[in-house]
N, C-alpha and C positions, 0 to 999 in steps of 0.2 A: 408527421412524426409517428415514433411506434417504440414499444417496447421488445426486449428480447427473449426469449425463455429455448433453455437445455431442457431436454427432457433426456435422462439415461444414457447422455451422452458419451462415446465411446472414441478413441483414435488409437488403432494399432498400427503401427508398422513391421511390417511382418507377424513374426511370434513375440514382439514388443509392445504391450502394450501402458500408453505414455498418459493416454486419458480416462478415467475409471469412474465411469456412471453416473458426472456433471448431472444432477438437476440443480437449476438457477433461472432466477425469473427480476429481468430488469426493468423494472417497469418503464412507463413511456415521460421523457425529459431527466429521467434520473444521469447524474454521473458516478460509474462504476469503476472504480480501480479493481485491478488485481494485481495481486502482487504477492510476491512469493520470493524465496532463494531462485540463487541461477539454477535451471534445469528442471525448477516444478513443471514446467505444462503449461504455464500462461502465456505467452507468444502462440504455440500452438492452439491453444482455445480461440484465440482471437482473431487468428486465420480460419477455425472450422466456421467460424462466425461469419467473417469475410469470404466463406468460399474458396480458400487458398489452400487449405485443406480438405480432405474429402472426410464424411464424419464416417465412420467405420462401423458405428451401432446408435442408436436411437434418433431424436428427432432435434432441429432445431426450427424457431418459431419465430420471424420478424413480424410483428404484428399480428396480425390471423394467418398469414400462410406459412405455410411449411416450408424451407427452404431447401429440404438437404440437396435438392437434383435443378436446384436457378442458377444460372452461373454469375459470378461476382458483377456485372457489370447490370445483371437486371436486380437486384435484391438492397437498392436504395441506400449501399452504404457509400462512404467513402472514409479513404483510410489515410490517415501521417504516419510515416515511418519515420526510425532514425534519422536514417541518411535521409537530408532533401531533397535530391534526386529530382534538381530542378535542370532543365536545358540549358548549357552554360553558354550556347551561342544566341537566346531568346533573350528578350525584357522581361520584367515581372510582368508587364500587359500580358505578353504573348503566351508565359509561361502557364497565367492563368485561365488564360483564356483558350490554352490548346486542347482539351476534352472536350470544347464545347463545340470547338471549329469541328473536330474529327466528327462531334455528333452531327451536324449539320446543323445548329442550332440559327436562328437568325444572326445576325450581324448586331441588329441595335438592342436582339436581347443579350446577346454577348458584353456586349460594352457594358450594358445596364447591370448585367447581373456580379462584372470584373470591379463596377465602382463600387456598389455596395459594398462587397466583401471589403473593398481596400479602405472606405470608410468604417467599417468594423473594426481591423485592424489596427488603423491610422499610420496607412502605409502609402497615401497618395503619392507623397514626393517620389517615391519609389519606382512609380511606374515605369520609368523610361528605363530605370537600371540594368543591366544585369548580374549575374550572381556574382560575379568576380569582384564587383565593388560593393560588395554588402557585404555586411557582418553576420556573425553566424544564426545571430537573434533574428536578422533582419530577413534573409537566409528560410530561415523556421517557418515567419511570421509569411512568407510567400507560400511555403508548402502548407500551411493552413488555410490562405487564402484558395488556392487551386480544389483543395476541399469542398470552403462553404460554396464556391461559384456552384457544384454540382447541387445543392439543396438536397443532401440526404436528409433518411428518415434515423441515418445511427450514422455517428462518427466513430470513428477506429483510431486509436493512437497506441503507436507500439513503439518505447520510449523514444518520445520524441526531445524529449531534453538533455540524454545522455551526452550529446557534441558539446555541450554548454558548458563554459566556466562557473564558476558554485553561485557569482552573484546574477550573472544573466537566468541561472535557473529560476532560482526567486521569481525575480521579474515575471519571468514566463511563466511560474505557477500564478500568480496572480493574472495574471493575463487570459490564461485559459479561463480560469474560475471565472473571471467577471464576461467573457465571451459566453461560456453556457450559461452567466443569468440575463443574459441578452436575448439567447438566440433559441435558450430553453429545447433543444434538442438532446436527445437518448446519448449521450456520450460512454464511452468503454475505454479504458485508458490501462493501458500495462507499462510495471516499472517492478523495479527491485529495489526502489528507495521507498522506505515506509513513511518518509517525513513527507514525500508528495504525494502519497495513499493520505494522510492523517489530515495535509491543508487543503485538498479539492474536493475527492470524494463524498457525495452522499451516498453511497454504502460502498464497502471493502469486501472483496473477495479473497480470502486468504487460501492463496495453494501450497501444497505439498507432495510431492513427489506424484503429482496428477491428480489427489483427490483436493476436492473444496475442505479444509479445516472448520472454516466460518466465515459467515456473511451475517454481515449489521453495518450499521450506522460507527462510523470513528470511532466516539468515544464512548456508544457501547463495547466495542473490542477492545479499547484501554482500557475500562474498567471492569468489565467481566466479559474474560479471556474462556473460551470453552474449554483449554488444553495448554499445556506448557508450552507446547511450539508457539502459535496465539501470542502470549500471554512476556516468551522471550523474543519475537517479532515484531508485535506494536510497541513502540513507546524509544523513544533515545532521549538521552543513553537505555540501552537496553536494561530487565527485569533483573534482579540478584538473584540468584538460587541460593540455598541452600538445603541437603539433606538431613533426613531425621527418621525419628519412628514415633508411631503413635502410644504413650504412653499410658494414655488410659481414655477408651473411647465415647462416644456418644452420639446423640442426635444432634442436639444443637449445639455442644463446643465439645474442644476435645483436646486434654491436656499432650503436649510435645514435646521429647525431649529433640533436640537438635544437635548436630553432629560439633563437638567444638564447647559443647557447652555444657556444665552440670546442674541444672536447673531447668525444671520443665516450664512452659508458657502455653498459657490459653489462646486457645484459638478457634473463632466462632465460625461455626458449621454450616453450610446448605442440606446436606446430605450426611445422614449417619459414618462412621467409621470405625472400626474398631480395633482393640489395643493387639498392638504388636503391626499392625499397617507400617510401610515404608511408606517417606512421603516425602514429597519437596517444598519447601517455602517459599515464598516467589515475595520479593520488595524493591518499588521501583527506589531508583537514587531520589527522586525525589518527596517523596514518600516517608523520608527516613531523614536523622540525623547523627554527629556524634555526641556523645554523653557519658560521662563518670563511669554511670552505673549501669549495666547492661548484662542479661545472661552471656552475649554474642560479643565477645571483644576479637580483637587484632593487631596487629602493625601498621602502620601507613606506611606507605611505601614510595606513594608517585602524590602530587599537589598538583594539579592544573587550575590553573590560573585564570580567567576568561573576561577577569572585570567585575560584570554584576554578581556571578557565581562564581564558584571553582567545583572541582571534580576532585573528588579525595577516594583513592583508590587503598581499599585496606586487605591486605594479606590476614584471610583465617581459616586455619588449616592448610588445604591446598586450595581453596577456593581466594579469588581475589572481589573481593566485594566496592561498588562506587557510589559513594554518598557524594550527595548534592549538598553544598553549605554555603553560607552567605559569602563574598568576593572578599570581604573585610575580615574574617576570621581567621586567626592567626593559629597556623596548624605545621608541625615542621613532620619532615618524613624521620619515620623511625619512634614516632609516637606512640603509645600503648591508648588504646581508645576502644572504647566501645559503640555499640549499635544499637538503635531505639528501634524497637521492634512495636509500634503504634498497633493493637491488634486490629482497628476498621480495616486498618490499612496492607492486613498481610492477605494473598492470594496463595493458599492449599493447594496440590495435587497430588493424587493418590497414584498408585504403584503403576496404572493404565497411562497414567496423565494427565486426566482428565480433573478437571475442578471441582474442589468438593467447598468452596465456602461461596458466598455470594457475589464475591466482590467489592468493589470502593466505589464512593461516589464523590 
C-alpha cells in the first residue's frame, strides 16, 4: 500500500490551463473523495494520478517514487470507471481474470486471486455469468472485482455509481466503505454528489474551477467551511445565504444589519471585521427553525412533506430560504413566519468569501 502526494501540480491544455498548482498529500489506507461542480478538474486530477493524463508542471508521488514519466500500468494503481466496460462475450471468471492472463500470471494464482476478490464482494454465484444477465449493481460489483484481482497499492474510482438507480447507490456506498475497512487500501474516489463525499470519505477534496478550495475530514467541512463555495457545497439541503453589512465591527463579535431586516444581530467572530464590511450569512435548514419572533421574516411558499421532516421553503426578499421542521408541523404555504437565527449556529463571510467566524459544532 502507499499514499499519494501533488506537489504544484499543473495540467494545461494548450494555453488552457485546467489544473492550478494542486499540493495534496493522501496518506497511505486513507479514502479520499473529490468532489466538485461539473468542470472543476477532478476527473482530470485523477487521470494525472492514473497516468491518463500527462502532468504539465510539478511532481506527483505514489509512495516514495515519483511518477510523472511510469506509465499507468507500472504505478500500482487500478482504476473503476463509470461505464463497466466489462467483455459482454466473457463470464465474470474470465472478465476478471483477463489482466491477469494478459500478464502471464500463473493459472492457480489466477483462480486464487479471482476467488478472493469474488469472496470480498459476495459475488461467487456470479462467476459463470455474463454481463447481460446482471444487474447494474452486479455489473459494478465485477468491474471492482477486476480491480482488487490486480492488488494495487491505490484504487481509482471516477464515478462509479452514476449508472445506478438512487436506492442501488446507497447500497453501493455502503459497500465500498465497508470494502476499504477490509482491504484498508489508499482509495481516491471522484463524484459530484456531496452526500457520497460526506458518507465514505476520510478526507474531502473540494475543487473548483481547478484549484483545491479545502481538504479535511467530512464534518470538519460541515462545520467550518473555509469559504462560501465550501460552506454552500457540503451539507443538503444545501447552506441559506443571506446578505448584509457590518454594522458595527469588532474582534470577537460584531453587530449586523441583514438585508430584509430592521434590526441588527450579533454575530460571534473568528477574525476582526469592521463597520461598513459587506457580508454573507450562511444557516443550514437545519440549523434553524420557524418562529413568531425573528429579525428575518418571509412568506412560505412551497411545504415538502418527507414524513419524519418537511422542507419549508420561505420567500425573503428575492432570496428563497429552506428550513428543516418537524414532519408533524402544521405549516400552510402563504404563511407570514419568521427565522431563528441561533447565533453558535450562523457561519460569516466577508466581501472575499472567506470565513470570518469559527463555525458550529
Amino acid at each position: 500500500m502507499a499514499g499519494v502526494r501533488l506537489e504544484k501540480a499543473v495540467k494545461d491544455y494548450g494555453a488552457t490551463r485546467v489544473i492550478h498548482d494542486v499540493d495534496l498529500q493522501i496518506d497511505d489506507g486513507e479514502f479520499a473523495v473529490f468532489v466538485g461542480p461539473s468542470g472543476c478538474g477532478k476527473s482530470t486530477l485523477l487521470r494525472m494520478v492514473a497516468g491518463l493524463e500527462e502532468i504539465t508542471a510539478g511532481s506527483l508521488y505514489i509512495g516514495d517514487q515519483e511518477m510523472n514519466a511510469v506509465p499507468p500500468a507500472k504505478r500500482g494503481i487500478a482504476m473503476v470507471f463509470q461505464s463497466y466496460a466489462l467483455y459482454p462475450h466473457l463470464t465474470t471468471f474470465e472478465n476478471m481474470a483477463f489482466g491477469l492472463r494478459l500478464a502471464k500470471r500463473p493459472k492457480a494464482e489466477i483462480e486464487e486471486r479471482v476467488m478472493r476478490a469474488a469472496g470480498i464482494l459476495q459475488i461467487e454465484e456470479l462467476l459463470q455469468r455474463k454481463p447481460k444477465d446482471m444487474s447494474g449493481g452486479q455489473r459494478q460489483r465485477v468491474a471492482i472485482g477486476r480491480a482488487i484481482v490486480r492488488n494495487p497499492e491505490v484504487f481509482l474510482f471516477d464515478e462509479p455509481l452514476s449508472n445506478l438507480d438512487a436506492k442501488l447507490r446507497v447500497q453501493m456506498r455502503q459497500e465500498l466503505a465497508e470494502l476499504h475497512s477490509r482491504l484498508k487500501t489508499t482509495m481516491i474516489y471522484v463524484t459530484h454528489d456531496q452526500v457520497e463525499a460526506m458518507t465514505m470519505a476520510s478526507k474531502i477534496v473540494v475543487l473548483r474551477a481547478g484549484h483545491v478550495e479545502q481538504v479535511g475530514a467530512p464534518l470538519d467541512l460541515y462545520h467550518r467551511p473555509a469559504n462560501k463555495f465550501v460552506a454552500g457545497f457540503i451539507g443538503s439541503p444545501a447552506m441559506n445565504f443571506v446578505s448584509g453589512v457590518v454594522a458595527e465591527g469588532g474582534d470577537k463579535q460584531a453587530k449586523v444589519k441583514l438585508d430584509h431586516t430592521s434590526e441588527n444581530i450579533i454575530v460571534p467572530l473568528a477574525r476582526p471585521v469592521q463597520s461598513g464590511e459587506s457580508i454573507s450569512l450562511g444557516l443550514r435548514p437545519e440549523h434553524t427553525a420557524l418562529v413568531d419572533n425573528s429579525p428575518l421574516k418571509g412568506t412560505v411558499t412551497v411545504v415538502e412533506r418527507l414524513g419524519s421532516v418537511s422542507f419549508v421553503y420561505v420567500k425573503v426578499g428575492d432570496s428563497l430560504f429552506t428550513v428543516q421542521a418537524e414532519g408533524s408541523e402544521v405549516i400552510a404555504a402563504g404563511s407570514e413566519v419568521g427565522i431563528d437565527l441561533p447565533a453558535n449556529r450562523l457561519h460569516m463571510f466577508g466581501a472575499d468569501d472567506i470565513s470570518v467566524t469559527a463555525g458550529t459544532a
